[in-house]
mmJSON file of the N, C-alpha and C atoms, coordinates in Angstrom:
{"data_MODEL":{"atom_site":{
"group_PDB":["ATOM","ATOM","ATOM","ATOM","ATOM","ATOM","ATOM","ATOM","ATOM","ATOM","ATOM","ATOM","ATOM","ATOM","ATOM","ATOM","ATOM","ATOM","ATOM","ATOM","ATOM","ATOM","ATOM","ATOM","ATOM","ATOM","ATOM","ATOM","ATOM","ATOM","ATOM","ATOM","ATOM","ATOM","ATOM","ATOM","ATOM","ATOM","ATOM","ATOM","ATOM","ATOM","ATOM","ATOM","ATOM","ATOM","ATOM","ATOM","ATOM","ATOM","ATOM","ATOM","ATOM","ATOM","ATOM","ATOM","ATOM","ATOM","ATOM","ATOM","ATOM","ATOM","ATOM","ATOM","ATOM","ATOM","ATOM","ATOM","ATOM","ATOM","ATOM","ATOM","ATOM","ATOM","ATOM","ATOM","ATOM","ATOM","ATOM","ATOM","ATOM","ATOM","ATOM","ATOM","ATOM","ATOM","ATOM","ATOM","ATOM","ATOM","ATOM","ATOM","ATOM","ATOM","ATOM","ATOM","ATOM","ATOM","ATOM","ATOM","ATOM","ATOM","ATOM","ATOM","ATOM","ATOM","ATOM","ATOM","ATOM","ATOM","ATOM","ATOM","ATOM","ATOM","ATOM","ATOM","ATOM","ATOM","ATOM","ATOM","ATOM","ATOM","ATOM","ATOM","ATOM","ATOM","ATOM","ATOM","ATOM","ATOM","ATOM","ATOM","ATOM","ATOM","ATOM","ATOM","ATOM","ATOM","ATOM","ATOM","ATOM","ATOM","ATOM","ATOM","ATOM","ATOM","ATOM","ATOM","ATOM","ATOM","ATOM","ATOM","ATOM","ATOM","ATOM","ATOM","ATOM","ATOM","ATOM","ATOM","ATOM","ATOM","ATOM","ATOM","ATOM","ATOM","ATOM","ATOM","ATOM","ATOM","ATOM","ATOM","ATOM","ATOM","ATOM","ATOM","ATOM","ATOM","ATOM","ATOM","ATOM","ATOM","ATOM","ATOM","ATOM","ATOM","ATOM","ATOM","ATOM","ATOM","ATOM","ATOM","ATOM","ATOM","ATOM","ATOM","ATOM","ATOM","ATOM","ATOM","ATOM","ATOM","ATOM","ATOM","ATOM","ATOM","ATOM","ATOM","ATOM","ATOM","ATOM","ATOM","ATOM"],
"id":[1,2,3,4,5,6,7,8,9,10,11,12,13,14,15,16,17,18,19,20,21,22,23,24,25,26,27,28,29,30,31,32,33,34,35,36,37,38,39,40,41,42,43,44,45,46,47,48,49,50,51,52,53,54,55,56,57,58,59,60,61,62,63,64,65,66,67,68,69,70,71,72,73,74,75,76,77,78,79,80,81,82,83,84,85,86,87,88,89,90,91,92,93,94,95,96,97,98,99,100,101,102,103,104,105,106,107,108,109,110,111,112,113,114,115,116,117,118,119,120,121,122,123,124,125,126,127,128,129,130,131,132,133,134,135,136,137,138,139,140,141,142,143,144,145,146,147,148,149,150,151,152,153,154,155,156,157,158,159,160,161,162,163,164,165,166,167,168,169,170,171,172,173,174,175,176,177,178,179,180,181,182,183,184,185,186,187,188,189,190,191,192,193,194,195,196,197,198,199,200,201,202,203,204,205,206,207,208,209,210,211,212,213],
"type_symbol":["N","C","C","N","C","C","N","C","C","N","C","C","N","C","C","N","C","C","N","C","C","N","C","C","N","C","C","N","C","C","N","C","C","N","C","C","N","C","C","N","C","C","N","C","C","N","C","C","N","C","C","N","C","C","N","C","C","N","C","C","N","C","C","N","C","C","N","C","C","N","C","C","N","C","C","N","C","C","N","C","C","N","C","C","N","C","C","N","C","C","N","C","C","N","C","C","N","C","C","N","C","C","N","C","C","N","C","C","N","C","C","N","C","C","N","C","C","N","C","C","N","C","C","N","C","C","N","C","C","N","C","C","N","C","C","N","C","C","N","C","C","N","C","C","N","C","C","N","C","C","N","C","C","N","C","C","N","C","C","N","C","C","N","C","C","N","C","C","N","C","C","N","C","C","N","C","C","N","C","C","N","C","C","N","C","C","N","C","C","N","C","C","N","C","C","N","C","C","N","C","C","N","C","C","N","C","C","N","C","C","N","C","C"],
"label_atom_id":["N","CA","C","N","CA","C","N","CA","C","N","CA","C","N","CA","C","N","CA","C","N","CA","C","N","CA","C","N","CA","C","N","CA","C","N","CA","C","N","CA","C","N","CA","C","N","CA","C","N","CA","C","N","CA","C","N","CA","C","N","CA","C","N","CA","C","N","CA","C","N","CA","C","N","CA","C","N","CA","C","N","CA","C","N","CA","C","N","CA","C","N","CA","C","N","CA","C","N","CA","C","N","CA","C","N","CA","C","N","CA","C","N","CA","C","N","CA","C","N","CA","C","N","CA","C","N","CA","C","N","CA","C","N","CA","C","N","CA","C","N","CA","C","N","CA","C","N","CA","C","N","CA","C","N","CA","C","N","CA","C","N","CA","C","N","CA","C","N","CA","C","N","CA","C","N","CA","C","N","CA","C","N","CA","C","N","CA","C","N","CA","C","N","CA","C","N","CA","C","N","CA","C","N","CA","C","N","CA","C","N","CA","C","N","CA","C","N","CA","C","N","CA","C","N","CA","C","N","CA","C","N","CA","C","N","CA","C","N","CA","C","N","CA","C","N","CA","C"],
"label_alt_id":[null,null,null,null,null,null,null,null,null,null,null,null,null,null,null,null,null,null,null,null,null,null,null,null,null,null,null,null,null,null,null,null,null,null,null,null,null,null,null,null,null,null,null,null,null,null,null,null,null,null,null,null,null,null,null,null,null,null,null,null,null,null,null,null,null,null,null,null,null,null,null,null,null,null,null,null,null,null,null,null,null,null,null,null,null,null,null,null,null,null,null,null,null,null,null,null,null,null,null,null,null,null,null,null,null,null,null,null,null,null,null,null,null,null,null,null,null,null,null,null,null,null,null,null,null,null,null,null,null,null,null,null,null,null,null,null,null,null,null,null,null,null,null,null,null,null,null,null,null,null,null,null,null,null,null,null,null,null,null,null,null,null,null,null,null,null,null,null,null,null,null,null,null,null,null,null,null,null,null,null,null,null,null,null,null,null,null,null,null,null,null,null,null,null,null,null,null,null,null,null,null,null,null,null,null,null,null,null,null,null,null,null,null],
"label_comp_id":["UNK","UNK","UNK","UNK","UNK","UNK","UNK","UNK","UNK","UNK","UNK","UNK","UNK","UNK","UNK","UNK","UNK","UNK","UNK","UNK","UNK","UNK","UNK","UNK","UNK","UNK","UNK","UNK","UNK","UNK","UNK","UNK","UNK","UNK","UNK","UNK","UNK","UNK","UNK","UNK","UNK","UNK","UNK","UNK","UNK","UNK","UNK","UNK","UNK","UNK","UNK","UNK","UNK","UNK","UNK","UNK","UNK","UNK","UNK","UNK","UNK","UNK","UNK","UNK","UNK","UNK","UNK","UNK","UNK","UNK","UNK","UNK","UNK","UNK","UNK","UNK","UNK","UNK","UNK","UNK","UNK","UNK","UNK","UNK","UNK","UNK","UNK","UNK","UNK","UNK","UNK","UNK","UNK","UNK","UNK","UNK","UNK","UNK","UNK","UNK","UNK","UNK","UNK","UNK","UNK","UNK","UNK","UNK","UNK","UNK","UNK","UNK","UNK","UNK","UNK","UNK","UNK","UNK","UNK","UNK","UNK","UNK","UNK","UNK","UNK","UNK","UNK","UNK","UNK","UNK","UNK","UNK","UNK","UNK","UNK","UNK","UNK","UNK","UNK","UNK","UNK","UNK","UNK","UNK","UNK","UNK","UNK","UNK","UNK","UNK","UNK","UNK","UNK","UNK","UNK","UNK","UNK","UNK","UNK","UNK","UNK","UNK","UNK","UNK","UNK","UNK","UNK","UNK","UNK","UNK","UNK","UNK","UNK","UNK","UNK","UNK","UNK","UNK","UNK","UNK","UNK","UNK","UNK","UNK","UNK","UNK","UNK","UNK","UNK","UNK","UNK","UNK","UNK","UNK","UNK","UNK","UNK","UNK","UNK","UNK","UNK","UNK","UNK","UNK","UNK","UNK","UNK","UNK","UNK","UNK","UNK","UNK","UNK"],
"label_asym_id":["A","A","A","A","A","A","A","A","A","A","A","A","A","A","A","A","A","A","A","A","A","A","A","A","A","A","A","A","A","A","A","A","A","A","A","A","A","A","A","A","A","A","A","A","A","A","A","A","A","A","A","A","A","A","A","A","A","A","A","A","A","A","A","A","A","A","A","A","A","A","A","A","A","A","A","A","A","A","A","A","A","A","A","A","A","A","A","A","A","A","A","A","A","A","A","A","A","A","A","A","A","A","A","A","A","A","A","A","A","A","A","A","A","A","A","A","A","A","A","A","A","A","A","A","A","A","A","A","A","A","A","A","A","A","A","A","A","A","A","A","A","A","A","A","A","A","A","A","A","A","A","A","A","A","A","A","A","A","A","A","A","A","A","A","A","A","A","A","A","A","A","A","A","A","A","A","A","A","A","A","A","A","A","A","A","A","A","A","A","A","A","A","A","A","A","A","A","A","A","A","A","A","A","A","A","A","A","A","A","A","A","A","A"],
"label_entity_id":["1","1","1","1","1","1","1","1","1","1","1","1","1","1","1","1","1","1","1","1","1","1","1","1","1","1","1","1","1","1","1","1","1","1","1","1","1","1","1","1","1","1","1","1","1","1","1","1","1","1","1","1","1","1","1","1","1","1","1","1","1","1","1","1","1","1","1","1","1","1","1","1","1","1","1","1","1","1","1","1","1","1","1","1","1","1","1","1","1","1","1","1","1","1","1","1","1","1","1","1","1","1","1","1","1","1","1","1","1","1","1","1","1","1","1","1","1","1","1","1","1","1","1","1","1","1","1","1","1","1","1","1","1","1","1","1","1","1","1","1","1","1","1","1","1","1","1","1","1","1","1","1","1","1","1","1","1","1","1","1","1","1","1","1","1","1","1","1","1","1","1","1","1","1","1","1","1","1","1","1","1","1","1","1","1","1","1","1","1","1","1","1","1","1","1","1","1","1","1","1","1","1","1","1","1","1","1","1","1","1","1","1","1"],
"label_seq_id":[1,1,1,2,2,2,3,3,3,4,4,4,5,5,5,6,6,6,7,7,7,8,8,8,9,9,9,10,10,10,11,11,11,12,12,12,13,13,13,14,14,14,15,15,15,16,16,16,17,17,17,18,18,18,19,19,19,20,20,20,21,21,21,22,22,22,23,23,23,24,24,24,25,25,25,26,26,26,27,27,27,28,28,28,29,29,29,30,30,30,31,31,31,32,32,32,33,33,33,34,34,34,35,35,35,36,36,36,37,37,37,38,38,38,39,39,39,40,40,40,41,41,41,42,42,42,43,43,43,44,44,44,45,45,45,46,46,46,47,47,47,48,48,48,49,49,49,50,50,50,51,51,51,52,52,52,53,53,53,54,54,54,55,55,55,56,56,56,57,57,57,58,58,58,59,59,59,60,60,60,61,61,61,62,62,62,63,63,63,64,64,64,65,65,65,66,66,66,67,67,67,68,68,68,69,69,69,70,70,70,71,71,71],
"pdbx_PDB_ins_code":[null,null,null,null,null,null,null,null,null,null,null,null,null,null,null,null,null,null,null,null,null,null,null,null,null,null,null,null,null,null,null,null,null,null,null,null,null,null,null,null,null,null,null,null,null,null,null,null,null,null,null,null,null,null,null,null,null,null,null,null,null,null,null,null,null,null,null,null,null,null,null,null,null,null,null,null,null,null,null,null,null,null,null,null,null,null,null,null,null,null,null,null,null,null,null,null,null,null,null,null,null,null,null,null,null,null,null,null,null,null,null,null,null,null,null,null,null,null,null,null,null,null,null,null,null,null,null,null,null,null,null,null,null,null,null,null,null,null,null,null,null,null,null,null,null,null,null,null,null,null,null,null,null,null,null,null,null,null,null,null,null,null,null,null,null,null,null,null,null,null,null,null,null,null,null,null,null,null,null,null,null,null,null,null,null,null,null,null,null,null,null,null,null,null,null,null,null,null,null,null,null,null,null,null,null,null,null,null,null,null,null,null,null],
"Cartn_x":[170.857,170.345,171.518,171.792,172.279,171.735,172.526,171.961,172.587,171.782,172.753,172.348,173.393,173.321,173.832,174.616,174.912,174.286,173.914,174.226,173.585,174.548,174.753,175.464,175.044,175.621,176.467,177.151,177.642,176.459,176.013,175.178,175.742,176.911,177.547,176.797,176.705,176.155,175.382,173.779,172.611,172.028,170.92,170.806,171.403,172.589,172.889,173.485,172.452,172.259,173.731,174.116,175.519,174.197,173.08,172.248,172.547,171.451,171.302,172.276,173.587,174.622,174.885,175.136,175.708,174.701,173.482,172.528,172.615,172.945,172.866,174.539,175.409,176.756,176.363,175.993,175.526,174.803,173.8,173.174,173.356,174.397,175.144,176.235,176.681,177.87,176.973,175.934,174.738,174.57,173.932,173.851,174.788,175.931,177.393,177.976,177.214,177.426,176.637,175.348,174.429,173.401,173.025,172.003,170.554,169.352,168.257,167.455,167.993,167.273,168.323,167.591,168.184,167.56,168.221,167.568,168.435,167.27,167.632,166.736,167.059,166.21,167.0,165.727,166.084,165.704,166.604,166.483,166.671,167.218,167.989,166.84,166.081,164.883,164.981,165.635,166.095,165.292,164.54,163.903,163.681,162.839,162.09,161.132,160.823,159.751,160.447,161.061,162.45,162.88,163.37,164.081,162.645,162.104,161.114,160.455,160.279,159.904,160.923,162.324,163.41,163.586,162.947,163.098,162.141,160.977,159.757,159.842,160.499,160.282,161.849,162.517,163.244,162.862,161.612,161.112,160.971,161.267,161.631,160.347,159.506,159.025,159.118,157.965,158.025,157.735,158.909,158.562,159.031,158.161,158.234,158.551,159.254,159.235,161.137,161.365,162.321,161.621,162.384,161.974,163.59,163.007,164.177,163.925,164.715,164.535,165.489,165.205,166.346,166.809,167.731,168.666,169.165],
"Cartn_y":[-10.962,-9.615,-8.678,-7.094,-6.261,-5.368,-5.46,-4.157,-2.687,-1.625,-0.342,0.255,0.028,0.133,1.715,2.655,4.212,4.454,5.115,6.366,7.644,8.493,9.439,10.19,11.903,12.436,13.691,14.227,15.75,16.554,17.644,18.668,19.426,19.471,19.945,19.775,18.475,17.323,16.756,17.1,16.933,17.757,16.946,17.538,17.709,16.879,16.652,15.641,14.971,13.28,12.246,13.162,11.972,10.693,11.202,9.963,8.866,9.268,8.099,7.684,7.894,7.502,7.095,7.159,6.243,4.809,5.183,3.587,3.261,3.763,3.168,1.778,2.706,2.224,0.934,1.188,-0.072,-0.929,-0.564,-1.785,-2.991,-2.253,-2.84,-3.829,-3.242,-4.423,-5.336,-4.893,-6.024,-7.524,-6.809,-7.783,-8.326,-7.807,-8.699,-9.37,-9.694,-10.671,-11.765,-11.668,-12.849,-12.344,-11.05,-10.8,-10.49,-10.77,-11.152,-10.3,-9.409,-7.873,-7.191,-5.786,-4.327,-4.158,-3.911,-3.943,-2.237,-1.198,0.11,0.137,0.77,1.212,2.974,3.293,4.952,4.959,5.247,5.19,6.749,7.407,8.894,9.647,9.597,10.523,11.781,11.835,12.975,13.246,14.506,14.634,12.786,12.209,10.541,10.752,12.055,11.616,11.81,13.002,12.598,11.81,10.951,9.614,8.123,8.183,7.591,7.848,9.11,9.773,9.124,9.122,8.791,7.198,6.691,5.358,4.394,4.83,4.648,4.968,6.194,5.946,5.381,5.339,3.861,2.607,2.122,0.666,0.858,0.645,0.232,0.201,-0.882,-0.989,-0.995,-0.154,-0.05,-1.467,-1.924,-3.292,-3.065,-3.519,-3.539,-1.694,-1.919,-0.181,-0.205,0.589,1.417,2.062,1.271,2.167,2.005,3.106,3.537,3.889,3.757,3.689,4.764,5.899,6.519,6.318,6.229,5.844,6.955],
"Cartn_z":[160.438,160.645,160.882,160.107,160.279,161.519,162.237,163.287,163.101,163.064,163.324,164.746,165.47,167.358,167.05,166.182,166.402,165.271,164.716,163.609,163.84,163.859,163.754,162.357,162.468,160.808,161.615,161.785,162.339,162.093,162.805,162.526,161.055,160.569,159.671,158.38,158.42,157.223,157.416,158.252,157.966,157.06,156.494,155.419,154.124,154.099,152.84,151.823,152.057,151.732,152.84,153.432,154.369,154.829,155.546,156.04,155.548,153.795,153.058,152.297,152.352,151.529,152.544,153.653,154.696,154.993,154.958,154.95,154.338,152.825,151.683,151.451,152.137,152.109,153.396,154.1,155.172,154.915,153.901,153.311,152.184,151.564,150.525,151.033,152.368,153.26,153.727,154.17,155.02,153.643,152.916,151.627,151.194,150.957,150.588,151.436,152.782,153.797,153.936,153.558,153.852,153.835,154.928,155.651,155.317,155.567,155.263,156.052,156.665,157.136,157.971,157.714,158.664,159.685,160.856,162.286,162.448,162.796,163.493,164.8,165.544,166.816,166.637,166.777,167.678,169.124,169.796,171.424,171.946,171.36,171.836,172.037,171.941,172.409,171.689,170.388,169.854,168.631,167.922,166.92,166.525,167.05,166.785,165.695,165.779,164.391,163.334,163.265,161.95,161.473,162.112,162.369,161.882,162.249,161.694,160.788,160.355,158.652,158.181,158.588,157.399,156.902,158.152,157.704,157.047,157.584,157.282,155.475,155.083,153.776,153.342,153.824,152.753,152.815,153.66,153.849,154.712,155.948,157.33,158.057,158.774,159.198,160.729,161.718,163.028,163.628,164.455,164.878,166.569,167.23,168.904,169.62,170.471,171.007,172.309,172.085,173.248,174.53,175.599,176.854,177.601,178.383,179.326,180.332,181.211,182.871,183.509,183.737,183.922,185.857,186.322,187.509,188.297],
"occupancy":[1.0,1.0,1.0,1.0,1.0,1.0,1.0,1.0,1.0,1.0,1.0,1.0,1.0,1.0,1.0,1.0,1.0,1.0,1.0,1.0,1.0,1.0,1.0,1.0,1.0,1.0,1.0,1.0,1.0,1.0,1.0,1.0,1.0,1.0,1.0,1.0,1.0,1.0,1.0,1.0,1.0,1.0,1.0,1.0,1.0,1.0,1.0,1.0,1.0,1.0,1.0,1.0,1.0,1.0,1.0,1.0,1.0,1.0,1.0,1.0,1.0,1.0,1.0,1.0,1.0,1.0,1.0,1.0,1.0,1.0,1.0,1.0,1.0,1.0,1.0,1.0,1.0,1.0,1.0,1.0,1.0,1.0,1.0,1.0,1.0,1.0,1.0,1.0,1.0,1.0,1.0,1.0,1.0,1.0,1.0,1.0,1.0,1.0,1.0,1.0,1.0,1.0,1.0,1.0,1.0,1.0,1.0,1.0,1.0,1.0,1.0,1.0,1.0,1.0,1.0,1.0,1.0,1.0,1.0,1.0,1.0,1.0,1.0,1.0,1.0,1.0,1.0,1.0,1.0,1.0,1.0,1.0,1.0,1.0,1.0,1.0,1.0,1.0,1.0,1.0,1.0,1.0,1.0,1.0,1.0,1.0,1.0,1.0,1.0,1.0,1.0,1.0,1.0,1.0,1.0,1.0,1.0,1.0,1.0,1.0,1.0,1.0,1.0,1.0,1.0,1.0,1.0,1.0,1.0,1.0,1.0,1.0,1.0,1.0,1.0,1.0,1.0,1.0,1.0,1.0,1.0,1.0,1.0,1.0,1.0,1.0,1.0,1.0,1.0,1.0,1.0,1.0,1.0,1.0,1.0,1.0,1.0,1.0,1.0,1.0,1.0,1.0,1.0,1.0,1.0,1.0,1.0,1.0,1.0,1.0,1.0,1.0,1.0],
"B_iso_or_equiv":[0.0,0.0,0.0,0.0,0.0,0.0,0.0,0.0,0.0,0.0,0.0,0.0,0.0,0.0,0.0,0.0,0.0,0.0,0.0,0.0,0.0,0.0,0.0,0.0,0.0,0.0,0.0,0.0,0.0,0.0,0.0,0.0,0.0,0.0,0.0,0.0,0.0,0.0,0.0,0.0,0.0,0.0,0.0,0.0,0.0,0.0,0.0,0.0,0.0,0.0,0.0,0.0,0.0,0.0,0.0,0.0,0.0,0.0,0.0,0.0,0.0,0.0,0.0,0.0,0.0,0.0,0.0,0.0,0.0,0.0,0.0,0.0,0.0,0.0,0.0,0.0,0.0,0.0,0.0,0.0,0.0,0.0,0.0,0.0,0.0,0.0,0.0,0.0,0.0,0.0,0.0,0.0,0.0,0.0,0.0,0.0,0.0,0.0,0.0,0.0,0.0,0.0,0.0,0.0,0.0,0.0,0.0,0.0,0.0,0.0,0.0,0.0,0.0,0.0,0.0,0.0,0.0,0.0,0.0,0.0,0.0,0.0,0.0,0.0,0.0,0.0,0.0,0.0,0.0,0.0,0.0,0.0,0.0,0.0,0.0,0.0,0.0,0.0,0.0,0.0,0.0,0.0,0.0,0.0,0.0,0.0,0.0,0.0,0.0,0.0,0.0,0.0,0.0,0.0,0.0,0.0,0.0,0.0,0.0,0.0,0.0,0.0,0.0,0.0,0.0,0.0,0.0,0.0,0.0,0.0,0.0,0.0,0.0,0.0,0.0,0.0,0.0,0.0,0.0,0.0,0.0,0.0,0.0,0.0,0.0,0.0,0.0,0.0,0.0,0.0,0.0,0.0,0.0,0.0,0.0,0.0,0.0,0.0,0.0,0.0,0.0,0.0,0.0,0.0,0.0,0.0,0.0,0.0,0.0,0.0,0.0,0.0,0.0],
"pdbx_formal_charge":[null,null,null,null,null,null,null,null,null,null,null,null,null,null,null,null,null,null,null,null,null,null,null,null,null,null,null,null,null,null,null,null,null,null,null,null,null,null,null,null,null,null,null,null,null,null,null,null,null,null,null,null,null,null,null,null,null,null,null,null,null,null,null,null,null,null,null,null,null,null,null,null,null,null,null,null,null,null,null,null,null,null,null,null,null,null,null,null,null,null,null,null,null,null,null,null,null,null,null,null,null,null,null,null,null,null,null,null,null,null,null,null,null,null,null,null,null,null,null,null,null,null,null,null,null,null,null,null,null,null,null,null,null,null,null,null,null,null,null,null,null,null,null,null,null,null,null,null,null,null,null,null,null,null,null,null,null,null,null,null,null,null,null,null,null,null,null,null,null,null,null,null,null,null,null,null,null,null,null,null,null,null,null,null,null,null,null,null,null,null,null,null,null,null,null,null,null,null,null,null,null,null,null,null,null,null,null,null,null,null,null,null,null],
"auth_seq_id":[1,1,1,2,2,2,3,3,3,4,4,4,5,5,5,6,6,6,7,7,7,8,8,8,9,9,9,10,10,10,11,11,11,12,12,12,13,13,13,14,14,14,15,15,15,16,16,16,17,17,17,18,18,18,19,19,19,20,20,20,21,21,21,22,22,22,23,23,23,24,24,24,25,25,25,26,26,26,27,27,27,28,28,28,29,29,29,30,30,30,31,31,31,32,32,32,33,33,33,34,34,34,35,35,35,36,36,36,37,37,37,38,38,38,39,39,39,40,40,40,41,41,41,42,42,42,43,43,43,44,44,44,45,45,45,46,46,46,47,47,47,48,48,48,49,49,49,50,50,50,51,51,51,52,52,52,53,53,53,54,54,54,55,55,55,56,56,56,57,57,57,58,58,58,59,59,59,60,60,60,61,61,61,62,62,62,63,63,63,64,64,64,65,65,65,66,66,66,67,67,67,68,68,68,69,69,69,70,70,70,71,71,71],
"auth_comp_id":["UNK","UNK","UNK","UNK","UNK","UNK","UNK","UNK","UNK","UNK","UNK","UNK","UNK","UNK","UNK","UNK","UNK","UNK","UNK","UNK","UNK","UNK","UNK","UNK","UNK","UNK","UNK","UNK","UNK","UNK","UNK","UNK","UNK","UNK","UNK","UNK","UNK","UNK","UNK","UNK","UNK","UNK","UNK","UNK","UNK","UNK","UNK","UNK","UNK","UNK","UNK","UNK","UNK","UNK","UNK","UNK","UNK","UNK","UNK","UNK","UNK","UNK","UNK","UNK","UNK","UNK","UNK","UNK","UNK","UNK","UNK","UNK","UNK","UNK","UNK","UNK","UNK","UNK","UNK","UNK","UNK","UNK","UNK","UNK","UNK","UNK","UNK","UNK","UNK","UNK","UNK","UNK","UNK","UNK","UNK","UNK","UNK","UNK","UNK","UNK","UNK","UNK","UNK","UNK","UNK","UNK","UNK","UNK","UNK","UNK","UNK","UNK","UNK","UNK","UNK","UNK","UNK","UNK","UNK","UNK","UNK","UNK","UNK","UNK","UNK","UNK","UNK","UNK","UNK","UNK","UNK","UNK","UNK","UNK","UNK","UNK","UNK","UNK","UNK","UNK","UNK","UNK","UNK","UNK","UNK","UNK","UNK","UNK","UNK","UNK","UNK","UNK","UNK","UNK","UNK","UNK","UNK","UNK","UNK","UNK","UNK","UNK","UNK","UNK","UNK","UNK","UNK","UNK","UNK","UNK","UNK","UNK","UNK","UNK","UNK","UNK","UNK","UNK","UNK","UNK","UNK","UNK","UNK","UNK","UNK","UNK","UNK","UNK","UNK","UNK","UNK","UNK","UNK","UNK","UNK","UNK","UNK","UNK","UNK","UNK","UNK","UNK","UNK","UNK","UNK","UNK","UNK","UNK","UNK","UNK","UNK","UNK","UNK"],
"auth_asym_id":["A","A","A","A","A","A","A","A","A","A","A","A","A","A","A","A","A","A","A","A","A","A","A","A","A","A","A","A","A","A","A","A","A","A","A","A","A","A","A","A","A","A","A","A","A","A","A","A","A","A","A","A","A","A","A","A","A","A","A","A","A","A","A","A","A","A","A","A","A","A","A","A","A","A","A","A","A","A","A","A","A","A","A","A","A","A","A","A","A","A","A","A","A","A","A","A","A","A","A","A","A","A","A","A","A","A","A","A","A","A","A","A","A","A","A","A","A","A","A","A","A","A","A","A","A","A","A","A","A","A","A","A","A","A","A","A","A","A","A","A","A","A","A","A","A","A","A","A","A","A","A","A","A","A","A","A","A","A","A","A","A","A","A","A","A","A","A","A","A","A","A","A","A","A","A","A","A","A","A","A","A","A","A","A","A","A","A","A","A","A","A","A","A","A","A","A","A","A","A","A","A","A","A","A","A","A","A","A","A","A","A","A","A"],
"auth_atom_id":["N","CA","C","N","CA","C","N","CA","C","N","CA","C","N","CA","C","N","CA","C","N","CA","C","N","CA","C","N","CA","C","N","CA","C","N","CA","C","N","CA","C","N","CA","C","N","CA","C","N","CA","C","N","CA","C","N","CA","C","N","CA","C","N","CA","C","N","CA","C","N","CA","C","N","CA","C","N","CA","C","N","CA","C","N","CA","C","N","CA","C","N","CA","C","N","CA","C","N","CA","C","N","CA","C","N","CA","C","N","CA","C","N","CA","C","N","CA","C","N","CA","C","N","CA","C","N","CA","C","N","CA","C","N","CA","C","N","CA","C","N","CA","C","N","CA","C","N","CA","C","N","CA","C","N","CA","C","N","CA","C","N","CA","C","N","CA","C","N","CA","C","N","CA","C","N","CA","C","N","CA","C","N","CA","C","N","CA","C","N","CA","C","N","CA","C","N","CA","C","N","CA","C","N","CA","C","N","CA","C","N","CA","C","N","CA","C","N","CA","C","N","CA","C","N","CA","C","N","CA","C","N","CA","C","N","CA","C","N","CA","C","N","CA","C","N","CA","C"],
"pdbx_PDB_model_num":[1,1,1,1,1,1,1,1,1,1,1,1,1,1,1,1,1,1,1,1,1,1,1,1,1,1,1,1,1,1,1,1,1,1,1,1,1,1,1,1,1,1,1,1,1,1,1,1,1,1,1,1,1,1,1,1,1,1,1,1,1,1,1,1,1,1,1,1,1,1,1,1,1,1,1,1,1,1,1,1,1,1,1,1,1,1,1,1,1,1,1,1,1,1,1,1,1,1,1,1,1,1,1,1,1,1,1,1,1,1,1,1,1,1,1,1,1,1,1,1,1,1,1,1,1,1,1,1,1,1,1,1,1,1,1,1,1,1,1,1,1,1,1,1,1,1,1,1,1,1,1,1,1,1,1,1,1,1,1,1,1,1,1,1,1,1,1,1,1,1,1,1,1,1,1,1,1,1,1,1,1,1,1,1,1,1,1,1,1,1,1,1,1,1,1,1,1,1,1,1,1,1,1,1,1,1,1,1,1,1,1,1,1]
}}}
């Protein structure tokens, strides 16, 4: 399993395909390694439905959930 634990795009370069050329570039290393799935979590509490529109339509299925405990 590939995990992506950051991604982030600059505010600069949202919106203009950096996302998916960057998953796209991550998924292609994932596969030329072995790997037999992509693991993302969104945790940032940041525009989440975005983030799940975006993944949701390249495949990505919602599996389990994020919580946080704040201290």
């Amino acid at each position: 399993v590939a995990s992506i634990v950051h991604y982030d795009v600059l505010p600069e370069k949202r919106m203009s395909g950096a996302a998916l050329r960057l998953l796209k570039a991550f998924r292609t290393w994932a596969e030329n390694r072995g790997a037999v799935e992509l693991s993302a979590g969104v945790n940032s509490g940041d525009e989440y439905e975005k983030m799940d529109k975006f993944f949701k339509r390249l495949g990505f299925m919602p599996v389990g959930g994020n919580y946080a405990l704040k201290l």
